[in-house]
C-alpha positions in Angstrom: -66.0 49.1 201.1 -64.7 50.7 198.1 -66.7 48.7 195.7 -70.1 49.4 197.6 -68.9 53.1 197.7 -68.5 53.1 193.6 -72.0 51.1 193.3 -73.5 54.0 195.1 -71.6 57.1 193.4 -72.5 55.3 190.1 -76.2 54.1 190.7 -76.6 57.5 191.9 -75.2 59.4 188.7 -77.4 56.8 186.3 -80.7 57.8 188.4 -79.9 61.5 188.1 -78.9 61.1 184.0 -83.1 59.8 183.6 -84.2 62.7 185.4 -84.6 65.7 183.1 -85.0 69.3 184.9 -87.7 69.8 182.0 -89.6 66.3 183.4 -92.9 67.7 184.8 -93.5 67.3 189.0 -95.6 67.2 191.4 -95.0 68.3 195.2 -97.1 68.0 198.3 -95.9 71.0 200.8 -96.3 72.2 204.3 -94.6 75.0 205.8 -94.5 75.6 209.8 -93.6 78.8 211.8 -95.2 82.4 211.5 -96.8 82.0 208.4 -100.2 82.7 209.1 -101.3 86.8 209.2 -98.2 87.9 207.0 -99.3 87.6 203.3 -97.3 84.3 203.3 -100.1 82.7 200.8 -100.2 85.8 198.5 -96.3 86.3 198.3 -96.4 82.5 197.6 -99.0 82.6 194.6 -96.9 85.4 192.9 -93.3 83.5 193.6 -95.2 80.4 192.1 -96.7 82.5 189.1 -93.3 84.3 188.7 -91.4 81.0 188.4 -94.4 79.8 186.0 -95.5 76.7 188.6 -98.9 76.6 189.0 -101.0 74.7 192.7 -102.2 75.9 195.1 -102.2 77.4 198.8 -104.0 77.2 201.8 -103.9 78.1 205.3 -105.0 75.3 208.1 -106.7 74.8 211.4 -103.0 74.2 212.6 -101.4 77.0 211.6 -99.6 75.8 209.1 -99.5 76.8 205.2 -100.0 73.7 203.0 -100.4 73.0 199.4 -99.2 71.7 195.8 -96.6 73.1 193.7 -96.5 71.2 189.5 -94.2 71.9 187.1 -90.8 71.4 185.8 -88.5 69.8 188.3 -85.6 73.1 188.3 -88.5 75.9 188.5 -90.2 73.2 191.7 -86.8 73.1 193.4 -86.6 76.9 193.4 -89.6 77.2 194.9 -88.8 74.9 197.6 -86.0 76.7 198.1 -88.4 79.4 198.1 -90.6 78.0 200.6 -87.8 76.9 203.2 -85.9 79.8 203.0 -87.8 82.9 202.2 -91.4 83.1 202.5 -93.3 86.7 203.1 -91.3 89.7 204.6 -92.9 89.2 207.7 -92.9 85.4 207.6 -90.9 83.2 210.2 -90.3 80.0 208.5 -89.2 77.2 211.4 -89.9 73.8 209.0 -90.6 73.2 205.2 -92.0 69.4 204.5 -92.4 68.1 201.1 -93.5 64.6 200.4 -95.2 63.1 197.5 -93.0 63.9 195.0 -93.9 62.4 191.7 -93.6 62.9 187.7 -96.7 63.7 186.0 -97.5 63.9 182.7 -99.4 67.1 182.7 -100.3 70.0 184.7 -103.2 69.2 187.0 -103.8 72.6 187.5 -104.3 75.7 185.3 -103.3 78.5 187.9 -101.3 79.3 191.4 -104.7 79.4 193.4 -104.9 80.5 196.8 -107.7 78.5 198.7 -109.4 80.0 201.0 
């Protein structure tokens, strides 16, 4: 047991020594609760602008908020953060889903757009 337990404390360690918090990313979101009606999109544009990420945002037909976040990894993980844990004043978040995370080479975007 103790030798798978060191395999995985050191592969682990090696994977996170490649990953650079300057390495550009890319982030598919969705956020559930009370997030439609309270700003949630605007107050998200500006805490993506302010962190210097740019995507997008978008309300849906399910009442969900969805949308991209790209830039370096450390500002993306703060605006999970963001995202799962603060949202608009009025917002209510209950769930935060983020799935195809991936490395990019360069911004895909120019802005923080909200999509109507």
């Amino acid at each position: 047991a103790r030798c798978a337990m060191y395999y995985l404390c050191w592969h682990s360690f090696s994977h996170l020594s490649i990953m650079s918090d300057e390495d550009l990313i890319s982030v598919d979101y969705e956020i559930f609760g009370r997030v439609q009606g309270v700003f949630f999109r605007k107050y998200t544009q500006a805490e993506g602008k302010k962190l210097g990420l740019v995507g997008w945002v978008q309300n849906t037909p399910a009442g969900t908020v969805q949308g991209q976040l790209q830039g370096p990894r450390k500002k993306v993980k703060e605006m999970q953060e963001w995202l799962r844990s603060t949202g608009s004043p009025k917002s209510h978040i209950t769930k935060a889903e983020f799935k195809n995370e991936k490395e990019v080479d360069s911004l895909e975007h120019s802005s923080f757009n909200v999509v109507k």
